[in-house]
N, C-alpha and C positions, 0 to 999 in steps of 0.2 A: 335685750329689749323685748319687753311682749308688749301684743296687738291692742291694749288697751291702751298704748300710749300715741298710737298713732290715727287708729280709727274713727270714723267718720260715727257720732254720738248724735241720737234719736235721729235714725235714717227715714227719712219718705218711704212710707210701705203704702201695699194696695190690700186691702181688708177685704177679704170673702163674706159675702158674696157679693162681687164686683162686674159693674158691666163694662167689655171694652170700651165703652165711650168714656166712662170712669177711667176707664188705666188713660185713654190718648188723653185727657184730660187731665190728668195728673202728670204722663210723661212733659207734656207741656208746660204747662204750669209753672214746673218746675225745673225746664232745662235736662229733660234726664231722659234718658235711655233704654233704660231700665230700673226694676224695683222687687224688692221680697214682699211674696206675696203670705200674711200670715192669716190669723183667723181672729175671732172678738179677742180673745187672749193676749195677743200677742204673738204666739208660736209661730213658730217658722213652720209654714206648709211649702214653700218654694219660691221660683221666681218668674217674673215677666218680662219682656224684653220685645223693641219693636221687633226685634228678628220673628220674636213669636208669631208676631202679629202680620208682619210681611209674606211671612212662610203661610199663614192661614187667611187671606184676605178676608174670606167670604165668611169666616166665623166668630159669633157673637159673643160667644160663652166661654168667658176669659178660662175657666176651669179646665175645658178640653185642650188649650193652646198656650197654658203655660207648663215649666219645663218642672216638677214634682221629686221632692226625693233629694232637693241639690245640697251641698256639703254644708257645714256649717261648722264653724270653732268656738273654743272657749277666748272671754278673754285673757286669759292665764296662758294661753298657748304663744310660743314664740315668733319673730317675725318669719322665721325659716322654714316652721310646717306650713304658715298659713300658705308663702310663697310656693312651695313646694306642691301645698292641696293645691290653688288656683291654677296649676302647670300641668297640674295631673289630671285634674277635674275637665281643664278647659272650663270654669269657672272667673269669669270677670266680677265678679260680687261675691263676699263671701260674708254673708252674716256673720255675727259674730253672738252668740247666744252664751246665755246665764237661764239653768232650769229650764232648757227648750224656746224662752223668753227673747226677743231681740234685744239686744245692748247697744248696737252697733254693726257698721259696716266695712268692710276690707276693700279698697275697690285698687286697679295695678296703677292709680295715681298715689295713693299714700305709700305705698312700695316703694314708687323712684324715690319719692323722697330719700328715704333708707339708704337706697345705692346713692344716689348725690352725699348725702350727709357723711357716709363712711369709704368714700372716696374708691369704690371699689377700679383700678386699675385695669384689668381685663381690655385686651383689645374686641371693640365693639364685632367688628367681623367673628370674634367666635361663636357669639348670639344670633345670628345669621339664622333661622333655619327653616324658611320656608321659599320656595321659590318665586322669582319677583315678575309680576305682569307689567309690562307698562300698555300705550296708548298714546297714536300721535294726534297734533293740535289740531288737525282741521277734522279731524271725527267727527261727526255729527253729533248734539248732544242726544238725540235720542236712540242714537244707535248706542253711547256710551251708556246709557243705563240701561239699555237691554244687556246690553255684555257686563256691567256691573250686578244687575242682579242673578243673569246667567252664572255667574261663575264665584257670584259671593263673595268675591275680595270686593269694598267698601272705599276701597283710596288705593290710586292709581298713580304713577307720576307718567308726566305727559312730556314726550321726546318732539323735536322741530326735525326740520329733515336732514341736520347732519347728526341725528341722534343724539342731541344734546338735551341731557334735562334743563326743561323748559318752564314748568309749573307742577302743581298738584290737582289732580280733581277726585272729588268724595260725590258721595251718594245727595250729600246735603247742598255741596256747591251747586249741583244743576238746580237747584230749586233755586231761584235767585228773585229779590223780591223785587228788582229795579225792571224785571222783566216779567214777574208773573203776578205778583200783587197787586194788582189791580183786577184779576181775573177769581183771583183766590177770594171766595168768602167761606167763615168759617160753616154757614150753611151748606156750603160744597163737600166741606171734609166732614160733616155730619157728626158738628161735635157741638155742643151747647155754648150760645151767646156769652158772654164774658169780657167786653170790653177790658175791662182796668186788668185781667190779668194776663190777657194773651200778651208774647212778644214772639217776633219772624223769628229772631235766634229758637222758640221753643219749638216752633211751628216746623221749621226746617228736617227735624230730627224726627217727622211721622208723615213728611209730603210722600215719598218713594210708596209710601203704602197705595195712598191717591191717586198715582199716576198707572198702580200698579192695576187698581181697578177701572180704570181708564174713565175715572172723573176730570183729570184737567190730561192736559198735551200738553210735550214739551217741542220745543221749538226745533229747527234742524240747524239749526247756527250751529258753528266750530265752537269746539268744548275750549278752546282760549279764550271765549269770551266768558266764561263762565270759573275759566280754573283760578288759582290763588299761584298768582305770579312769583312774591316772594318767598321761596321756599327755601326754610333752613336742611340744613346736611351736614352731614359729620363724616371725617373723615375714618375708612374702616379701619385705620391702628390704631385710633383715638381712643383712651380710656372710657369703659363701659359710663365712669358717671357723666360722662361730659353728656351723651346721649340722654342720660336718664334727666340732669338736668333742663337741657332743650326743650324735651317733649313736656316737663313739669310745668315750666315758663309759656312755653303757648300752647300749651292744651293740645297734645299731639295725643292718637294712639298709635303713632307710626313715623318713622321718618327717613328719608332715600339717604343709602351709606354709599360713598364716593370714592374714589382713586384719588392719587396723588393728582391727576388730570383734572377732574371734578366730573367726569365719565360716570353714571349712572352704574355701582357695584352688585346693590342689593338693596331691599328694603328689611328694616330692624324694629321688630313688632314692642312695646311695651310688656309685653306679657313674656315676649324673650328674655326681657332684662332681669325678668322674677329669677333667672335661673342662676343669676349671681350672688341669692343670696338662699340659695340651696345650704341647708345642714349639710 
């Protein structure tokens, strides 16, 4: 199988020269994260990403604070190098170019596909490979986003006091609009009026940046009131696609791997799962 048959066709790019209020504007917009940034042509000159934008609050000029140089495939290349560039790269996007031209995009959701569809086997614990933080429920919430930005893990699972996992909380959950929406205009986040196409889900995914420049406050409530109660998990002998599945179904980029107990194992990245389908 090559990545032309899988990849994401005519992706949302951000065109140079672009002002950050243009990329938050666009990452909103459209529910997104991140984006290739190319030039009038087309070309791939690189990518943007709120990390970028988080990592550099105070600057404006998308040019200095996007990341230059990132990988790119053909689409003739198979699904094994692209997995493989993305693992090696530490690349979450991988354009995918014809003539230096964008065609398309590789992002680690059209990969799980892959591993669900061809049933890869593998017990999930062997993808394991980074070590798991958690975070108990009465944290404050704004102590849990000092320590989530501190330490740049984005999703947490959150233990009760007989250390049982209890919930999930992400960077986006503290932003909750039943508690802060009414506080929030998008005059605050210093991005252009737009009624009909703003939604909270887009808004969600660039608030951390806001609070990082201490335009809104977040509250000192326990992060259980904020975390996502039902949280799927997979058992670690469980076949890799059962995982890959899960996270494809509800938009995971991560999900806590469990014991035969249901004891808190590890946590099992998406971009782990790329390595199942390693050449």
């Amino acid at each position: 199988m090559n990545i032309s048959e899988i990849m994401v066709k005519k992706p949302i790019v951000a065109e140079l020269p672009i002002t950050r209020e243009e990329v938050l504007s666009l990452l909103v917009k459209n529910k997104r994260t991140g984006m290739p940034v190319v030039d009038s042509e087309g070309k791939v000159l690189g990518m943007i990403t709120r990390k970028n934008i988080f990592q550099n609050p105070g600057e404006e000029q998308v040019a200095v604070i996007m990341d230059w140089d990132v990988p790119t495939i053909s689409p003739s290349s198979s699904v094994g190098k692209a997995a493989k560039m993305m693992v090696e790269k530490d690349a979450r996007r991988l354009p995918v170019v014809k003539k230096g031209v964008i065609v398309g995009l590789i992002t680690p959701s059209d990969l799980l596909k892959v591993v669900e569809k061809e049933r890869i086997d593998l017990p999930v614990e062997d993808f394991v490979t980074k070590p798991t933080a958690c975070i108990y429920r009465k944290t404050p919430t704004n102590v849990a986003a000092t320590m989530i930005n501190l330490s740049k893990v984005y999703a947490l699972p959150v233990l009760d006091e007989d250390a049982r996992l209890c919930g999930m909380i992400t960077d986006r959950d503290l932003f909750d609009f039943r508690f802060l929406g009414e506080n929030i205009t998008l005059t605050t986040l210093g991005i252009s009026e737009d009624e009909d196409s703003w939604t909270w889900e887009g808004l969600r995914n660039v608030m951390n940046l806001y609070y990082q420049e201490a335009k809104i406050k977040l509250p000192k409530d326990p992060i259980e009131k904020f975390m996502t109660a039902d949280v799927s998990t997979v058992y670690r002998k469980a076949p890799v696609w059962e995982a890959a599945k899960i996270m494809r179904i509800r938009d995971f980029d991560q999900i806590p791997v469990v014991d035969k107990e249901d004891n808190i194992h590890s946590m099992v990245y998406d971009m782990d799962l790329m390595i199942a389908l390693f050449e």
